[in-house]
Structure formats: structure tokens, C-alpha cells
DRENGU-110455 format. One record per atom (N, C-alpha, C, O): residue in three letters; x, y, z. Coordinates in steps of 0.001 Angstrom, whole numbers, padded with zeros to 6 digits, always signed. Each point is the difference from the previous one (the first is absolute). Example, Ala and Ser with C-alpha at 12.3 -4.5 7.8 and 13.67 -1.06 7.14 Angstrom:
2
ala+013190-005690+007800ala-000890+001190+000000ala+000900+001200+000000ala+001036-000019+000665ser-001386+001069-001385ser+000820+001190+000060ser-000770+001090+000730ser+000509+001108+000169
This chain:
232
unk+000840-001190+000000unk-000840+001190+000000unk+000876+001241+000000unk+000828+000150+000898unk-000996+000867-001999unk+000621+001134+000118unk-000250+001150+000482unk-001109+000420-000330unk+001981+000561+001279unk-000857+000739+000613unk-000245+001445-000641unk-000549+000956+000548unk+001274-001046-002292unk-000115+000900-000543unk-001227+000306-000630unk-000382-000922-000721unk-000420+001981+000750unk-001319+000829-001094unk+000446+000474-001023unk+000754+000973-000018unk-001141-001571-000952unk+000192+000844-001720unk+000122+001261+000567unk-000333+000430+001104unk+001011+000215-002307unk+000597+001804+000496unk-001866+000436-000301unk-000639-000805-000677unk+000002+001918+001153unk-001174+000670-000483unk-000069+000521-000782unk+000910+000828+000036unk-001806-000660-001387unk+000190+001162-000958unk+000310+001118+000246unk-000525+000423+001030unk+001354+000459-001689unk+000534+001144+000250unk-000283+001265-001403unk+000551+001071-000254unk-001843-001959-000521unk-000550+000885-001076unk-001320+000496+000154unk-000406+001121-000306unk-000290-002158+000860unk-001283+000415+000225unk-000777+001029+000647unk-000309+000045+001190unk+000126+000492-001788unk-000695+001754+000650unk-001284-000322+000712unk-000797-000807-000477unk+000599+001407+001568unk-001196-000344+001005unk-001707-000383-001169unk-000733-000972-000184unk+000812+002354-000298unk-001138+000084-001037unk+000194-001139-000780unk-001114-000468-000239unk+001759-000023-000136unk+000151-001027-001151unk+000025-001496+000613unk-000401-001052-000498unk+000811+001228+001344unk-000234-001200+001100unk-001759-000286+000435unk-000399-001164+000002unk-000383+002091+000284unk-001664+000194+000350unk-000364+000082-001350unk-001226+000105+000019unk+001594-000095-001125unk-000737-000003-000891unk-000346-001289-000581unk-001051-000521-000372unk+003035-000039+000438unk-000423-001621+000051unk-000783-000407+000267unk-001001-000163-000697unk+001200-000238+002095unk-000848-000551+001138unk-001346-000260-000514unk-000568-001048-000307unk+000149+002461+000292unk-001336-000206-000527unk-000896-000296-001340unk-001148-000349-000274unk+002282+000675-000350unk-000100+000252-001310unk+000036-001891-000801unk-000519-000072-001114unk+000867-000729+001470unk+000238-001104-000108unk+001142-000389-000621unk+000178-001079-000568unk+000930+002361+000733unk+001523-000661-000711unk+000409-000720+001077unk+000811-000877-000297unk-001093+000950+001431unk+000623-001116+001107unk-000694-001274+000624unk+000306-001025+000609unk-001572+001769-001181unk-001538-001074+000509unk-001368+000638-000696unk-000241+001201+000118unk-000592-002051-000816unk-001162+000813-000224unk-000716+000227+000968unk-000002-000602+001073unk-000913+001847-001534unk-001327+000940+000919unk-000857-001111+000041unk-000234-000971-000719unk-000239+001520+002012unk-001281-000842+000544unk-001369+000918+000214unk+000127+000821+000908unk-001196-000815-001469unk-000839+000538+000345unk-000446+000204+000822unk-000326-000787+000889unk+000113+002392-000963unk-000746+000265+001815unk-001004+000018+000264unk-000776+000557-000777unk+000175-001265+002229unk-001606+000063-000226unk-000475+001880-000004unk+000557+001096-000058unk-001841-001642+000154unk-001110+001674-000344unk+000830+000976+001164unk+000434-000446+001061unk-000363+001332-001339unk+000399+001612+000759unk-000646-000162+001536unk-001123-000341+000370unk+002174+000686+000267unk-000765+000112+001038unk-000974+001342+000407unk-000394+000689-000940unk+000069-000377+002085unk-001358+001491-000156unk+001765+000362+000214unk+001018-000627+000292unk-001502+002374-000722unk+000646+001357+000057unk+000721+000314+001400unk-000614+000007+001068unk+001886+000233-001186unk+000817+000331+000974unk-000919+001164+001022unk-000767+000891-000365unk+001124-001238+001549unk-000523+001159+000864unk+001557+000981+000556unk+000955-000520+000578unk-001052+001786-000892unk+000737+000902+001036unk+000488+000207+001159unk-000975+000466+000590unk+001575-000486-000067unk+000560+000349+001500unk+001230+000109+000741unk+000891-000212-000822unk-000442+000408+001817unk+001275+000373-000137unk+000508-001247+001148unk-000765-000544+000796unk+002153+000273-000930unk+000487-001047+000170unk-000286-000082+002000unk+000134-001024+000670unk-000361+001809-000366unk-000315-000006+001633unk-001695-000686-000161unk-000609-000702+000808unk+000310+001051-001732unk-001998-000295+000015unk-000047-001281-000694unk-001026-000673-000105unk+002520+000257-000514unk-000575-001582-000324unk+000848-001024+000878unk+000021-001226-000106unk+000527+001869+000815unk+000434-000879+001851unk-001184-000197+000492unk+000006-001014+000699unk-001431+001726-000765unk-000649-000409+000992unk-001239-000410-000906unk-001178-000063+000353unk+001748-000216-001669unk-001780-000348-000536unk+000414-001317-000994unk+001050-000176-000619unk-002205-000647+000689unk+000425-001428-000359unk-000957-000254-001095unk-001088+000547-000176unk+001520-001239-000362unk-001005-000593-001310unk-001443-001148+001227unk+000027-000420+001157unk-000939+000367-002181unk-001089-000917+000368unk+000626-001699-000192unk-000273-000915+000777unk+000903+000828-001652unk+001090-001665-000192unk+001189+000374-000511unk+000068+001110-000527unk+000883-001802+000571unk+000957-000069-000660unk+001067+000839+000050unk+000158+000398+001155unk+000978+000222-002234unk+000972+000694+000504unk-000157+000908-000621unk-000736-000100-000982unk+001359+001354+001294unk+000162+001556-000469unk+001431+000612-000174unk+000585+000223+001060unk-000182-000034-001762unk+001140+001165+000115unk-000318+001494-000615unk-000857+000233-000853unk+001663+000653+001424unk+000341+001306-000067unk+000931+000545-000940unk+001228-000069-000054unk-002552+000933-001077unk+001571+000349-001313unk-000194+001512-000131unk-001196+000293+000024unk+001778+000450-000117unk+000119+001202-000533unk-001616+000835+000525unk-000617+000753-000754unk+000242-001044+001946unk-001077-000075+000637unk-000900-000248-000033unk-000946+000419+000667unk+001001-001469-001763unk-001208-000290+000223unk+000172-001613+000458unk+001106-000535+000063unk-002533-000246+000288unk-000502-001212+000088unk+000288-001196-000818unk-000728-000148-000981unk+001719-000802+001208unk-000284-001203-001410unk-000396-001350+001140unk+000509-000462+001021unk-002042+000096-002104unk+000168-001373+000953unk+000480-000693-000538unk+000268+000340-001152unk+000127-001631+001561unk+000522-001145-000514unk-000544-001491-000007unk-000116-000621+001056unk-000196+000098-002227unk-001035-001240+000033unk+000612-000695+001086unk+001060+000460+000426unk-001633-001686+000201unk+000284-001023+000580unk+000925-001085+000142unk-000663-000845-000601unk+001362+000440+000835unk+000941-001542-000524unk-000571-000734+000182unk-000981+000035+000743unk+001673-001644-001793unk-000779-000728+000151unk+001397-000881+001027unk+001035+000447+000494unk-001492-001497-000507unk+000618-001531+001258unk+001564+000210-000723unk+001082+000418+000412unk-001439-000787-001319unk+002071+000457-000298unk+000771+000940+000159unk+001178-000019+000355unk-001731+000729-000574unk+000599+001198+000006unk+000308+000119+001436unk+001204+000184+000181unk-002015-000237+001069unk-000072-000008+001350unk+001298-001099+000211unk+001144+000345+000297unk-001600-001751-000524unk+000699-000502+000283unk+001873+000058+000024unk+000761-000421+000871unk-000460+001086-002140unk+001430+000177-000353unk+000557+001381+000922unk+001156+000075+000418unk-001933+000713-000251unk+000291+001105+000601unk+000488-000585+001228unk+001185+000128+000307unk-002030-000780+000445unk-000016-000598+001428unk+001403-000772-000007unk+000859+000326+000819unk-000643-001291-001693unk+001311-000880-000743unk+000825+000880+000323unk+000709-000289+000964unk-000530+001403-001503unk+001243+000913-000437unk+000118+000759+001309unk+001169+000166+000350unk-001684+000112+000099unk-000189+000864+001398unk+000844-001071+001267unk+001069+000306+000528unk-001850-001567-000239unk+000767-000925+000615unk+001471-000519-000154unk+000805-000298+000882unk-000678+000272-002217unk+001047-000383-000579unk+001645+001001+000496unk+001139-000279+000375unk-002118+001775-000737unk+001340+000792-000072unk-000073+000646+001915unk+000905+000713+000433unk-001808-001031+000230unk-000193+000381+001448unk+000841-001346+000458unk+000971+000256+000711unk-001126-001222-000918unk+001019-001190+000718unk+001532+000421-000474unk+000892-000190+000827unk-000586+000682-001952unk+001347+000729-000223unk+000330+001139+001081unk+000951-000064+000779unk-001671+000885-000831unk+000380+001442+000223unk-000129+000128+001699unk+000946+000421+000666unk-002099-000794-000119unk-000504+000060+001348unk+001225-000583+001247unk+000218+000646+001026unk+000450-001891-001340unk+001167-000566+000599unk+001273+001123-000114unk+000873+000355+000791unk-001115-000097-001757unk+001449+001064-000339unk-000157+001394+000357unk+000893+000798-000286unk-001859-000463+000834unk-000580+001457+000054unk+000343+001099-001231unk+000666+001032+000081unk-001118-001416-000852unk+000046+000524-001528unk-000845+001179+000033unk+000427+001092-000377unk-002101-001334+000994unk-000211+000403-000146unk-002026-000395-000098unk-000578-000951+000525unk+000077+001873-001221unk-001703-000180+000482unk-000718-000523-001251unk+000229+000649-001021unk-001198-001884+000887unk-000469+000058-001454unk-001632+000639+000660unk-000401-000027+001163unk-000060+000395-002000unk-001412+000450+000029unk-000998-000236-000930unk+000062+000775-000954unk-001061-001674+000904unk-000895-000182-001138unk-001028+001043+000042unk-000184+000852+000870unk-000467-001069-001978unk-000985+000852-000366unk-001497-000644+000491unk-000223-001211+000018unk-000907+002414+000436unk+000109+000979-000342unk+000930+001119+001606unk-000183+000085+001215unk+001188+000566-002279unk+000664+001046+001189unk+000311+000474-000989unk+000214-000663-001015unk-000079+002440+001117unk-000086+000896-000857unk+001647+000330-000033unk+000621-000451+000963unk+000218+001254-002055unk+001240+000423-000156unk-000313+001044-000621unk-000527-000032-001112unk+000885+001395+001916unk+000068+001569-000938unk+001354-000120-000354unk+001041-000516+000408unk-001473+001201-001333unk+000774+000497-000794unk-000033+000910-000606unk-000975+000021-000752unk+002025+001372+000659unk-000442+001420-000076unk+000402+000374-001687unk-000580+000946-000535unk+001435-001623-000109unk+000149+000454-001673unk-001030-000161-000326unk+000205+001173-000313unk-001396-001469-000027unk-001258-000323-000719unk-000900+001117+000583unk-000380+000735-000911unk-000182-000287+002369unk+000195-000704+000853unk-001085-001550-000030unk-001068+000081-000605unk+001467-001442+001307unk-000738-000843+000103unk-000111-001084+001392unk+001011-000065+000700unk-002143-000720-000329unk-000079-000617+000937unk+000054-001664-000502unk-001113-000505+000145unk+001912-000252-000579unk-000458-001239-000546unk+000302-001019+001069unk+000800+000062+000934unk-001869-001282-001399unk+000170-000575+000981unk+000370-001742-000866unk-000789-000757-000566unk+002319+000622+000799unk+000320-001067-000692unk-000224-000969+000560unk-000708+000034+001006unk+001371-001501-001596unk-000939-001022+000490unk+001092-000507+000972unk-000173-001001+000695unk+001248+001704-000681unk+001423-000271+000906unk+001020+001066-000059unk+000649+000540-000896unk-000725-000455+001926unk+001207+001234+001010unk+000693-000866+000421unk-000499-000947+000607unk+002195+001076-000880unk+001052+000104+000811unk+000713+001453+000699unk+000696+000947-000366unk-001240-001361+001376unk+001195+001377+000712unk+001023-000291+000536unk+000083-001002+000710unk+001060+001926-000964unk+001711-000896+000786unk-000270+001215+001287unk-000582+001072+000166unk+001583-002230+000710unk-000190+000660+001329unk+000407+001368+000025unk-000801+000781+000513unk+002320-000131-001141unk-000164+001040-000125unk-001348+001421-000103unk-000046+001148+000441unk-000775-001902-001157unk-001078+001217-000088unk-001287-000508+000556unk-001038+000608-000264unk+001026-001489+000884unk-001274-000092+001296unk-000745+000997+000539unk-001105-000150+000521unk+001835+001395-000668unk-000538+001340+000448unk-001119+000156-001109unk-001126+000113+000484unk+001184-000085-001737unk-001245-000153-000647unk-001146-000587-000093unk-000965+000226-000731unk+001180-001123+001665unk-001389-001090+000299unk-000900+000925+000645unk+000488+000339+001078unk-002070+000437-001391unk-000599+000333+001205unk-000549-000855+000068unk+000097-001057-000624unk-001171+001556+001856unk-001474-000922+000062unk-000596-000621-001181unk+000089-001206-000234unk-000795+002185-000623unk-000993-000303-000665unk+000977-000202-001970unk-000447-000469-001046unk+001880+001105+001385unk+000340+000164-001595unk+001663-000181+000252unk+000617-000257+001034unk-000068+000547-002680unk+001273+000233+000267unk+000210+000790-000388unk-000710+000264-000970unk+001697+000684+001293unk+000626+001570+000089unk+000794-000248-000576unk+001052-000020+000641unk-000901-000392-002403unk+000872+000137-000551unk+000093-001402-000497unk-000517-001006+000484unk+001618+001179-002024unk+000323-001468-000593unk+000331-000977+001050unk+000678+000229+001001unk-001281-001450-001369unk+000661-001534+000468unk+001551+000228-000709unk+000497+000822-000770unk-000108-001862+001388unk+001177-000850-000946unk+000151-001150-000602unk+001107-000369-000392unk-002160-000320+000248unk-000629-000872-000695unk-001513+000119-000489unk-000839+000385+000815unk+000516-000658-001932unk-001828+000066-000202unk+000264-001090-000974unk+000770-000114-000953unk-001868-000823+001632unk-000555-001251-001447unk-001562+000583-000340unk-000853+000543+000702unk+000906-000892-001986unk-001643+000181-000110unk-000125-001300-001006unk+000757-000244-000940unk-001949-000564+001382unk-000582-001410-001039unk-000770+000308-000571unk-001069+000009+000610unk+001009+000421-002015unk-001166+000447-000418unk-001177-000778-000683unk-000004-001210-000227unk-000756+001889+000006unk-001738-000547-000422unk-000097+001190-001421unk+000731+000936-000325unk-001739-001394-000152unk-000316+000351-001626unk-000480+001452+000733unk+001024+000681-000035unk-001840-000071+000530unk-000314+000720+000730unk+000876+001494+000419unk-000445+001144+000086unk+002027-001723+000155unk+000997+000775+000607unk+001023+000460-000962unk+000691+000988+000245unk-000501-002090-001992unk+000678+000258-000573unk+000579+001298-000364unk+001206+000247+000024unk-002114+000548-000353unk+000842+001540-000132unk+000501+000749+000785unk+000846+000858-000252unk-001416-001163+001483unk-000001+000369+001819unk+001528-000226+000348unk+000713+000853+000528unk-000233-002385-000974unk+001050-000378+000774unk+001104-000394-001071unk+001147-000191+000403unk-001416+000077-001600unk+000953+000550-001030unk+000386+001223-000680unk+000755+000083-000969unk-001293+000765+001517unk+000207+001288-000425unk+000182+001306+000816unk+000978+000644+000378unk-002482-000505-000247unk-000044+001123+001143unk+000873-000698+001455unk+001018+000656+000221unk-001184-001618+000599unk+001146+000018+000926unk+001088-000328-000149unk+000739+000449+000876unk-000014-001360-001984unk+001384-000139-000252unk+000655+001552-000173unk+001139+000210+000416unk-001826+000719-000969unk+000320+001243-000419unk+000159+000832+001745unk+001049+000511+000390unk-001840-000542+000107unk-000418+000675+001580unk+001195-000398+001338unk+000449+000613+000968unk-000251-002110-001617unk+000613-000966+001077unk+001861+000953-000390unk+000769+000669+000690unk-000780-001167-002216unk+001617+000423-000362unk-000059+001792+000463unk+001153+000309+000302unk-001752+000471-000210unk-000064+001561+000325unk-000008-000094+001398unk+000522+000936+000607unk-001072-002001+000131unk+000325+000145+001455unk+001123-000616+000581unk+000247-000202+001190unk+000606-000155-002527unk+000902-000237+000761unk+000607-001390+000661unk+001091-000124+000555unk-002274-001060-000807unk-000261-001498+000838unk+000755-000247-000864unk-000059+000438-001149unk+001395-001652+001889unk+000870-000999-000277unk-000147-000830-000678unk+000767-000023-000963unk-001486-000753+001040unk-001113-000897-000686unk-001141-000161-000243unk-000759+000323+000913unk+000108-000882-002219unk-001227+000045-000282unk-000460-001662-000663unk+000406-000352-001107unk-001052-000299+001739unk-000017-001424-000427unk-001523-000085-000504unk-000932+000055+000803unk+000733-000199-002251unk-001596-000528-000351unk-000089-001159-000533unk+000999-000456-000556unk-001803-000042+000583unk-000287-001777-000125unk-001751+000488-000692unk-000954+000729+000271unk+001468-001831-001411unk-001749-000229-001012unk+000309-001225+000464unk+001178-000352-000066unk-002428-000768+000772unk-000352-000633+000139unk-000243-001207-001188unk+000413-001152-000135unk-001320+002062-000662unk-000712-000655-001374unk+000915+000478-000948unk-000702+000069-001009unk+001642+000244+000747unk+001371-000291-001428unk+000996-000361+000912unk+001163+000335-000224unk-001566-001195+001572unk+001720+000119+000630unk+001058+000465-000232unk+000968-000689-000324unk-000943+002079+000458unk+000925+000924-000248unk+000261+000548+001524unk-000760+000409+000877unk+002551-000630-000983unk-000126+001399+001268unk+001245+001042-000473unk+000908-000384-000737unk-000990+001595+001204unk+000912+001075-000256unk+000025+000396+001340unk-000922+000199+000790unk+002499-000094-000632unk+000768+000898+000969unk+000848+001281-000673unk+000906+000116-000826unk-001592+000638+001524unk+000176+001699-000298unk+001228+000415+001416unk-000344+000070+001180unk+001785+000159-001698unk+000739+000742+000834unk+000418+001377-000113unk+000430+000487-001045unk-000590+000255+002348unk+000911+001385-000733unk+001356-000251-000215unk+000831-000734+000535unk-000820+001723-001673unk+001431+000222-000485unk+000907+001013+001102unk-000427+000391+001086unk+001684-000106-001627unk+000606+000974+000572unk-000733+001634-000587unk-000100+001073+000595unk-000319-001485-001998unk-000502+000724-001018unk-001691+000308+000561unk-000818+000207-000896unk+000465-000188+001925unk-001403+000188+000332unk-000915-000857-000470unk-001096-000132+000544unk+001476-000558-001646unk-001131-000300-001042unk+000298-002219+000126unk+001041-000656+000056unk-002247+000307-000060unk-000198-001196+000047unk+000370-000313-000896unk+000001+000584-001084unk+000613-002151+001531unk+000560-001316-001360unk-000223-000766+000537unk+000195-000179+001202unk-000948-000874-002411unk+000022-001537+000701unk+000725-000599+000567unk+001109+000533-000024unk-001149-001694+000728unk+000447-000965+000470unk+000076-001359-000271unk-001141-000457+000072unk+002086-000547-000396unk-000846-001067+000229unk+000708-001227+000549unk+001140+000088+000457unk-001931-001433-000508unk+000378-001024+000960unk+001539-000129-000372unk+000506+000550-000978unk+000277-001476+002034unk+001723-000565-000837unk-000884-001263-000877unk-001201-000214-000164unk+002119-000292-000168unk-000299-001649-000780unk-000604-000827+000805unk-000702-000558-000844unk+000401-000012+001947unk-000936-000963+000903unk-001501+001105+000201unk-000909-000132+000820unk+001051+001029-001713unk-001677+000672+000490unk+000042+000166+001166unk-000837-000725+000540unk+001616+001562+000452unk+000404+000426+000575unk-000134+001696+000695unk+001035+000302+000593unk-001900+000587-000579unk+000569+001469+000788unk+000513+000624+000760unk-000775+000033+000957unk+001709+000573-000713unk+000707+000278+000931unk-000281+001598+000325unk+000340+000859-000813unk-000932-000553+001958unk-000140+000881+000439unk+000967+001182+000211unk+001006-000416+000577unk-000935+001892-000863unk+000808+000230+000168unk-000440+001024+001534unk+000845+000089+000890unk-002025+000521-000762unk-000227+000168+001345unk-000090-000971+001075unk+000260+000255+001176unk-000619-001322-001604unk-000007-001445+001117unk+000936-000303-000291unk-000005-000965-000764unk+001575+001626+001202unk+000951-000592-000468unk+000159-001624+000556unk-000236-000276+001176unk+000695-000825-002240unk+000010-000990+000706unk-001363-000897-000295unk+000210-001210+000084unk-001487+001564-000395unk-000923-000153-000458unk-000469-000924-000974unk+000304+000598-001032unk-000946-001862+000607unk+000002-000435-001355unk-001271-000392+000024unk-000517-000535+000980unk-000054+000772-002036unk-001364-000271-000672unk-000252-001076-001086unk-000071+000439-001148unk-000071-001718+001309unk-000252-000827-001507unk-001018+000475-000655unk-001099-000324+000450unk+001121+001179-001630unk-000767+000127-000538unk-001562-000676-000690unk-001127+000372-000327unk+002033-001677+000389unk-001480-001418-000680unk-000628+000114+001719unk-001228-000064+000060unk+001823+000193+001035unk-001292-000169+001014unk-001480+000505-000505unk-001027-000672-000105unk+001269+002272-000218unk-001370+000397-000312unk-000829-000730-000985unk-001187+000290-000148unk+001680-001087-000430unk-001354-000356-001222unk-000584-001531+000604unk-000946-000712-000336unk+001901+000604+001289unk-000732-001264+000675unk-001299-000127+000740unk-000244+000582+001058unk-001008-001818-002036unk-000936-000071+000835unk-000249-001566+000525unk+000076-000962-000764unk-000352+000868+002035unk+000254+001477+000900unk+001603+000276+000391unk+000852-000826-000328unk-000505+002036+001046unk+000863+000672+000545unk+000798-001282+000669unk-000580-001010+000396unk+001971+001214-000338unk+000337-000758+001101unk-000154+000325+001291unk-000037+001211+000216unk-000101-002189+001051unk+000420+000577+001257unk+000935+000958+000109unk+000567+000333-001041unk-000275+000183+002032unk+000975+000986+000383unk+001334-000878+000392unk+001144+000297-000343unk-001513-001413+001114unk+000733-000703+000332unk+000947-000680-001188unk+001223+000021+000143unk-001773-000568-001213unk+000641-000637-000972unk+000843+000989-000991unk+001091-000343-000455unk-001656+001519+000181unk+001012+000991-000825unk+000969+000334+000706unk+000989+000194-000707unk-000698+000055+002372unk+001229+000188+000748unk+001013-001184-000282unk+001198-000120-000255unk-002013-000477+000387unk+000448-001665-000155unk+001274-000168-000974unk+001127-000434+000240unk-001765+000983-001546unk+000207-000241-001342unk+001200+000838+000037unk+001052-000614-000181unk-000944+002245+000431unk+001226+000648+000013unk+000427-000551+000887unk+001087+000569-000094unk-000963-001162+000869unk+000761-000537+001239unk+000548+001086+001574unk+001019+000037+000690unk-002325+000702-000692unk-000204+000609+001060unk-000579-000611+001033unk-000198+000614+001048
């Protein structure tokens, strides 16, 4: 097993990267269901205290976005990935994971999103409040749904690289695709990808490894058996 990562592209321009994405030079579009109702107004203190009737909400440029529902997979892998990288990090005091729904401002846009996974390194724990986070993670995964495609290939890969986050990990479920988004020295995101055993190596979890084929497994492995497998 090698512990080297292919070098990252060093051509790909952010825009041209989200255009892919979505565009189907890296994966085809998935249709989105019907519109949801019309954004409501308010300011990011008035949507701390006001909640949708189901489901999730984030905060964009002030206004209201809801967000359809997940279905069992989608839940399920999140939960996977959350356990997975908390049995890493939690022993080592790395640091905090946080699932969703928990909100992350963020002031370039300005926006409140609420990904489907927060890593925070212990260093910036001070950003954790109560109800949100005060500022970029240093990790965000998002699993997406037909629903989120433009959401989480575009508009937040774009939001995430302007705020600044270390990493950006998205996973399509249904084209088993995953992309890891790192910052550059250059501000600007480049892929990532596995070594030769399908393999990721974290570069904020330093030390970190992700088999990539876990995710398309149904079902998921235990937690127990993928430690297993890297020989943790």
C-alpha cells in the first residue's frame, strides 16, 4: 500500500471545475424535482430562531432555502462517515465532527449552510456556538441527492473554496463518484484523488485513510470491519 496521492490538478479553474460537475463532463445532470415554494427573507439572527414545518433550511444571501428530505442512504453513509472519521480523530484529540442539521456562517456570500458533515480541528473549537458555527469548518462532506445537485456542485463548492475550508469531500451515491476538493496554496481548489489501492489520504486528518469502494457498499460495512481492513 502506498502512502502517496496522485499530485492534484493544478489547471483546473474553480468555475470550470462546477461547470463540470454539473455539467456532465465529470458526471451527468440529474433532474431536479418541482421548485420548492419561494425563498422567505430574514436576517441571519431571525433564522436562528425560526424553523421550517419539516425538514432542513439553510441561509443564503438572506434569504430562506429549504431543502428536500433524504432518503435511508443517504442518512445512512453520512452516519458511516461521521463514525468512521470520529473513531480517528476523537482518540487523538484532532478535533470535533458535527452532523447536520447544524448551521455554518459564513460571511463571503454572506451564508448559513448546513452540511451533512463538519469537521472542526481542535485549534478552532472557539467557533463551535450553541446553535451554529462562527465561521468555516475544516472539513465539509456533502452526499448528494438529485435535489442538491446545483446546491452542492456549484453554488457551495464555489462558497466553501471563498471561505477558505481545507477540504471539500462530495460523494454521488447513484454514479459512484466521489471528489475531494483541496485548497491550494493558490486559494483556489484542485482535485484529489485515491493512491492505487483506492485509497484517500487526508490531508487535514493527517494520518487519515478513506477506502473509497466502502461507500458504494450495500450495505455499508460495520465500523468495526473497515478499521479492521486498514489495520487500525
Amino acid at each position: 500500500m502506498t502512502d502517496a496521492l496522485q499530485s492534484p490538478s493544478q489547471t483546473d479553474e474553480p468555475t470550470a471545475l462546477s461547470k463540470a460537475l454539473v455539467g456532465g463532463q465529470v458526471s451527468g445532470a440529474v433532474d431536479a424535482p418541482a421548485d420548492l415554494p419561494s425563498p422567505i427573507r430574514m436576517t441571519f439572527e431571525e433564522f436562528l430562531t425560526w424553523g421550517p414545518e419539516s425538514g432542513r433550511a439553510e441561509w443564503v444571501d438572506g434569504e430562506v432555502e429549504l431543502v428536500s428530505p433524504s432518503n435511508i442512504r443517504h442518512q445512512l453513509l453520512i452516519f458511516f462517515l461521521a463514525k468512521l472519521i470520529d473513531a480517528f480523530a476523537e482518540p487523538r484529540g484532532l478535533g470535533q465532527v458535527v452532523l447536520a442539521p447544524f448551521l455554518m456562517r459564513l460571511e463571503h456570500r454572506p451564508s448559513g449552510r448546513e452540511p451533512d458533515i463538519l469537521f472542526v480541528a481542535a485549534d478552532h473549537a472557539d467557533r463551535i456556538k450553541t446553535t451554529y458555527l462562527d465561521g468555516p469548518a475544516d472539513l465539509v462532506i456533502e452526499v448528494l441527492s438529485p435535489e442538491s445537485e446545483t446546491r452542492d456542485r456549484v453554488d457551495k463548492l464555489q462558497e466553501y473554496e471563498a471561505a477558505r475550508i481545507p477540504e471539500y469531500w462530495m460523494f454521488d451515491t447513484l454514479r459512484k463518484d466521489a471528489f475531494f476538493f483541496r485548497l491550494g496554496e493558490d486559494g483556489r481548489y484542485h482535485l484529489a484523488v485515491a493512491d492505487q489501492d483506492g485509497i484517500y489520504r487526508s490531508r487535514v486528518l493527517e494520518g487519515f485513510r478513506l477506502k473509497v469502494d466502502w461507500l458504494w457498499r450495500q450495505p455499508l460495512p460495520p465500523l468495526a470491519e473497515a478499521l479492521r481492513e486498514l489495520g487500525d
